[in-house]
C-alpha positions as CSV (number, residue, x, y, z in Angstrom):
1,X,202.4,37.8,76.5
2,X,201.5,37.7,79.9
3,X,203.7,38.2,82.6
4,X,202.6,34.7,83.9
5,X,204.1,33.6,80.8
6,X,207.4,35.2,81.0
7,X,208.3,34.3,84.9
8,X,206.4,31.2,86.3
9,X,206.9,32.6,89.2
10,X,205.1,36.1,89.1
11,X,201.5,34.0,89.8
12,X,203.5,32.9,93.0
13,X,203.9,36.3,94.1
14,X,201.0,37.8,93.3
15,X,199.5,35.0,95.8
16,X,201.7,35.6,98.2
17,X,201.4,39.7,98.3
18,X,197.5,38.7,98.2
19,X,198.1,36.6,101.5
20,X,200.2,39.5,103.3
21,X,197.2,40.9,102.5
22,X,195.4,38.8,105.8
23,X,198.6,39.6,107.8
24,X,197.0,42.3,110.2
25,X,193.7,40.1,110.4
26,X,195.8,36.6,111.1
27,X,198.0,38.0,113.5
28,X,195.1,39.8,115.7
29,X,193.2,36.5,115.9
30,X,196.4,34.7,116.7
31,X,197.1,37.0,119.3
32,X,193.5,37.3,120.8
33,X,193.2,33.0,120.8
34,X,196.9,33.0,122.6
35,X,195.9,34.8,125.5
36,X,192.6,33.5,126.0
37,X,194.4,29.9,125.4
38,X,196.3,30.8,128.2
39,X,193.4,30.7,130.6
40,X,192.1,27.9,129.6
41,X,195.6,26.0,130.2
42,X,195.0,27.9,133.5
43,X,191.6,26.4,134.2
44,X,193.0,22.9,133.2
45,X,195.9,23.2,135.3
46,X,192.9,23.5,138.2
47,X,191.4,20.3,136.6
48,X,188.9,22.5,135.8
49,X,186.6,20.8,132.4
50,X,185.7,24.5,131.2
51,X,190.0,25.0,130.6
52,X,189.4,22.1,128.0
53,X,186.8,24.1,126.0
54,X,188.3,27.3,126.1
55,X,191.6,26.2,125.2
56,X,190.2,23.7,122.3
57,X,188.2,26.3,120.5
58,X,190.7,29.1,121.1
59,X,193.4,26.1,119.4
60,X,191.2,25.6,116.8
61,X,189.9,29.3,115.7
62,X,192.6,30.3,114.4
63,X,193.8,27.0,112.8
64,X,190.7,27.1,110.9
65,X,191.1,30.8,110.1
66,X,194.2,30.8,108.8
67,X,193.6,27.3,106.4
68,X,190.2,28.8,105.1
69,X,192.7,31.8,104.2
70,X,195.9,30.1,102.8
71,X,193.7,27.8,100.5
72,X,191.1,30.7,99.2
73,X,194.7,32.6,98.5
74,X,197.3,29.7,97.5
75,X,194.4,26.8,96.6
76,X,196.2,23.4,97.2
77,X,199.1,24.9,98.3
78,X,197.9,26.9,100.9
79,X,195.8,23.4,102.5
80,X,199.6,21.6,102.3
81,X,201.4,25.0,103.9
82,X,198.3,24.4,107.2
83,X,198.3,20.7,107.6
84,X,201.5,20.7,110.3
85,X,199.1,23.5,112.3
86,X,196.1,21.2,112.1
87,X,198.3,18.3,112.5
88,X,199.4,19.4,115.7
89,X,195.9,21.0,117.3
90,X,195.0,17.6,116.7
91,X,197.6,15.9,118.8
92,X,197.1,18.6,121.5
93,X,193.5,18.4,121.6
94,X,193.2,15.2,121.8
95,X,195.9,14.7,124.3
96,X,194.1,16.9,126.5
97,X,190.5,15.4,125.9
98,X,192.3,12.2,127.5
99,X,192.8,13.7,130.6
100,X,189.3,14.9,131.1
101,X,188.0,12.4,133.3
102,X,190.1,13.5,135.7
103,X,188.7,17.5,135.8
104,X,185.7,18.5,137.2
């Protein structure tokens, strides 16, 4: 018998030490996207249009990253586990595309 078999839940935890796996990568690009985020919200803050872009793709990098990962790794699952992160780049984004008319 497999071990599948005997525990339902070993499958779960294989995925999940494969996706601890991506830790060092995830956090790097997490980290990297924060700080650069940061000058975008900068820029913004000086209605500045160029804040906009930087902080938009520097949301959405690792947003994209990290949902590519979770569903090669957990499938369905891992698409479910990133939809409050998309859900909320989304919001923010767009939030702050409303206010570009007033940036130069």
């Amino acid at each position: 018998a497999e071990n599948s078999e005997i525990n339902p839940l070993f499958g779960f935890f294989i995925q999940v030490s494969e996706l601890m796996e991506y830790l060092p990568l995830l956090n790097a690009v997490s980290i990297v996207a924060a700080v650069i985020n940061v000058i975008g919200l900068i820029f913004m803050w000086k209605l500045q249009k160029v804040g906009f872009y930087i902080y938009a793709v520097t949301e959405w990098a690792p947003v994209v990253i990290w949902s590519v990962i979770y569903f090669q790794v957990l499938g369905g699952l891992g698409l479910f586990m990133s939809t409050p992160a998309v859900i909320i780049a989304l919001v923010f984004t767009f939030l702050y595309a409303l206010n570009l008319k007033h940036m130069r």
